[in-house]
N, C-alpha and C positions, 0 to 999 in steps of 0.2 A: 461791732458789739462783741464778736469771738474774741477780738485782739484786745480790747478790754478786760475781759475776762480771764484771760490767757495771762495778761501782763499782771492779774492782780490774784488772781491764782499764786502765780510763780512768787509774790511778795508775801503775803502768804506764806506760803509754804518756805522762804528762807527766814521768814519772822520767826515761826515755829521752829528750825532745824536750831536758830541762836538761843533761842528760850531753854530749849531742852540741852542743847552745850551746858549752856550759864549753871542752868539748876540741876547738871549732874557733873559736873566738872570743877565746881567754884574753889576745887583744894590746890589747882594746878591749872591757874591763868596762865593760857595762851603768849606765846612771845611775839614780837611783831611779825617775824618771816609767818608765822604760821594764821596770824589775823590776816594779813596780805593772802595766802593762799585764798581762805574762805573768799575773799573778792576775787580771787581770779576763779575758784571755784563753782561763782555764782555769773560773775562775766562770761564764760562758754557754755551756760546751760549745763553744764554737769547733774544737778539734781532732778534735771528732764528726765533720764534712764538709771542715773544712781541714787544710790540714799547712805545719809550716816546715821548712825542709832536710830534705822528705820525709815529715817524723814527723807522724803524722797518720792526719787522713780523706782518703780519695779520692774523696768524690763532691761535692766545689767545689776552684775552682785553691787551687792551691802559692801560699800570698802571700811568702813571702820578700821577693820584688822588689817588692811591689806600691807600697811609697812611690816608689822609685826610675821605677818605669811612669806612676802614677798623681797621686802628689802629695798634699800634706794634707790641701786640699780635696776633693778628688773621693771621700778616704778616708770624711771627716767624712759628706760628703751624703751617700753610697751608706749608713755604716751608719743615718742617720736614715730613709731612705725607698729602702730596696731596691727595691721593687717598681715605681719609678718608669725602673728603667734596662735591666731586659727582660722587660716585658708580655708575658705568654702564656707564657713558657717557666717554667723550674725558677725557683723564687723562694726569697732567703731569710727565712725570720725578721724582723719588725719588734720586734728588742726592746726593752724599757724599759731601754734605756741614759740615764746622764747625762753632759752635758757633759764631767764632769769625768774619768771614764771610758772617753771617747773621745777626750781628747786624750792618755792613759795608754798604750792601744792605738797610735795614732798615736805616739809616740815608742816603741812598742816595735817597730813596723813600722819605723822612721825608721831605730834601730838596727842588726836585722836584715839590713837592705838594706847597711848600710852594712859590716857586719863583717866581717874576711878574715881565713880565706881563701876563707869563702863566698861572697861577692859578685863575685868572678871565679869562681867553681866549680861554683856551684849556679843554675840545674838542669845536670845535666850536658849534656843534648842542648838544643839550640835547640827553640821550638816550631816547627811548619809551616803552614802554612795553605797552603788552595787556592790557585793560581797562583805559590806563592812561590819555587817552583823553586831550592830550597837556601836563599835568603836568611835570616840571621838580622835579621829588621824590628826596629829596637828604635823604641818610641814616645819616647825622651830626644832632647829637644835639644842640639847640639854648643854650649856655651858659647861655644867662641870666634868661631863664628858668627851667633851670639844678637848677640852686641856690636858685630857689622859691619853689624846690619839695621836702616832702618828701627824707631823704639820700639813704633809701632803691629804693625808685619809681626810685631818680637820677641814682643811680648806674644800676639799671636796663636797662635804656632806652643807658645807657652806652655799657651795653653790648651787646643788641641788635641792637646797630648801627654796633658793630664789626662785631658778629656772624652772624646778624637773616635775617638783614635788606637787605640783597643781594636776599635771595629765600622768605621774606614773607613781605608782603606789611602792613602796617594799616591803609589803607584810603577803604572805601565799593567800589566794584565793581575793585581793582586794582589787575589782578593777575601777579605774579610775577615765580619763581619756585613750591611753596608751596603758598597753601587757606593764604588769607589774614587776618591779627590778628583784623581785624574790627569785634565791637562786640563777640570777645573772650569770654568778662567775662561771657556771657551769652548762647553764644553757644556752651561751652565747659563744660556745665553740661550739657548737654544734647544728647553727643557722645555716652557714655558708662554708662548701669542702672549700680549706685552706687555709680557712682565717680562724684564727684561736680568738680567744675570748678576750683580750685585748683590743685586737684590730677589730674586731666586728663590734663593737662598742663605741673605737672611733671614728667608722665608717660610718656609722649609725649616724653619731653627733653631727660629721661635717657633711655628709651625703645623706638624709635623714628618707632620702625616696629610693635607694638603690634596692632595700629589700623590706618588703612591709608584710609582716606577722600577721597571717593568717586570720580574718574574722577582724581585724582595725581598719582604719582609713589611715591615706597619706596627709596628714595634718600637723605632722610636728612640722614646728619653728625650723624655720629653711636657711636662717642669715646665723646660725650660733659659732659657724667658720670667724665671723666676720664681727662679732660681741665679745667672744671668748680669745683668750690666745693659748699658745702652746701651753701653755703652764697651767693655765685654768682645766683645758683639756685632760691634760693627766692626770691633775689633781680628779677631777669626776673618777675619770676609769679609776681610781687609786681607789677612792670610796665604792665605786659598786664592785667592784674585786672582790669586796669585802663579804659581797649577798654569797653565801657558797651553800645555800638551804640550810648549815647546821643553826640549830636553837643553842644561845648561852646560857 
């Protein structure tokens, strides 16, 4: 009787998730890759712990926005090896997904993000986090000032909207998982005697357990040696170089 329930529950509730797609979305039908995800979406249980504009589980985030936050990449690695991006805490699932099914996902997220009038609408309240004092943080970078920076600075701040911008903040007094990247350039010579603000930065990234700031946990992502390469690497340091506390 549970298992009946349980199975018609869950029909249900992806009846609902398509209903409410259709009749807030109907300006920008879905492509096939991204109808495809919704079935692989619904084939792993996904909306057991997730929800999209709400429909759902509640016990992992709302991903609506999460291409828009996060990006393809960071989509791709987290579902390959969850357990690599917060050690100790609630984990999901490593499923036997394939390639070809997470890049179905990935365009159906791609989608979602994109569709209006959800994507100005949804979620309706801003999140909060400690310190943020009203602020709605978003981790996207403004394009038109991507184009005015520095390619190394651009590409950085690139990849800190993927990776970083979920557990560290860069506004002063914003905490988020991890110490906030305000004033970095300056604070980060003065962690470790020896290491100037460069190296302790990269030490940080590839060895992310060798020194942990006072009042945090060791929980940053341990495999970024091994996702990132040399060039990605700089490219970061190049962008929080940039944190030196003055206001423009």
């Amino acid at each position: 009787m549970n298992r009946l329930f349980l199975i018609a529950g869950t029909i249900i509730g992806v009846m609902i998730l398509l209903m409410t797609v259709m009749m807030t979305t109907n300006q920008h039908p879905a492509n096939e890759e991204a109808e495809a995800g919704f079935v692989v979406w619904q084939s792993y249980g996904c909306e057991s712990c997730h929800s999209l504009y709400g429909q759902g589980g509640n016990y992992a985030p709302d991903l609506t926005h999460i291409y828009t936050l996060r990006g393809d990449a960071y989509i791709r690695d987290f579902i390959i090896n969850p357990q690599a991006y917060h050690p100790g805490e609630r984990l999901m699932p490593r499923f036997t997904i394939n390639q070809n099914e997470i890049t179905q996902l990935v365009a159906m997220f791609e989608w979602t993000a994109s569709s209006e009038p959800v994507a100005d609408l949804w979620p309706p309240n801003p999140i909060q986090v400690a310190g943020s004092a009203g602020l709605n943080i978003r981790a996207v970078a403004d394009i038109g000032v991507l184009q005015t920076m520095n390619p190394d600075i651009a590409r950085g701040q690139s990849i800190y909207s993927q990776r970083c911008a979920s557990c560290h903040a860069i506004a002063d007094g914003v905490t988020l998982v991890g110490p906030s990247f305000w004033n970095i350039a300056n604070r980060a010579g003065e962690r470790i005697e020896g290491q100037n603000a460069r190296e302790y930065i990269r030490n940080s990234i590839i060895n992310p357990g060798d020194f942990i700031v006072e009042g945090y946990q060791d929980v940053m992502q341990k495999n970024l040696a091994e996702v990132l390469s040399s060039d990605d690497i700089n490219a970061v340091i190049a962008y929080l170089i940039t944190f030196d506390g003055e206001v423009e």
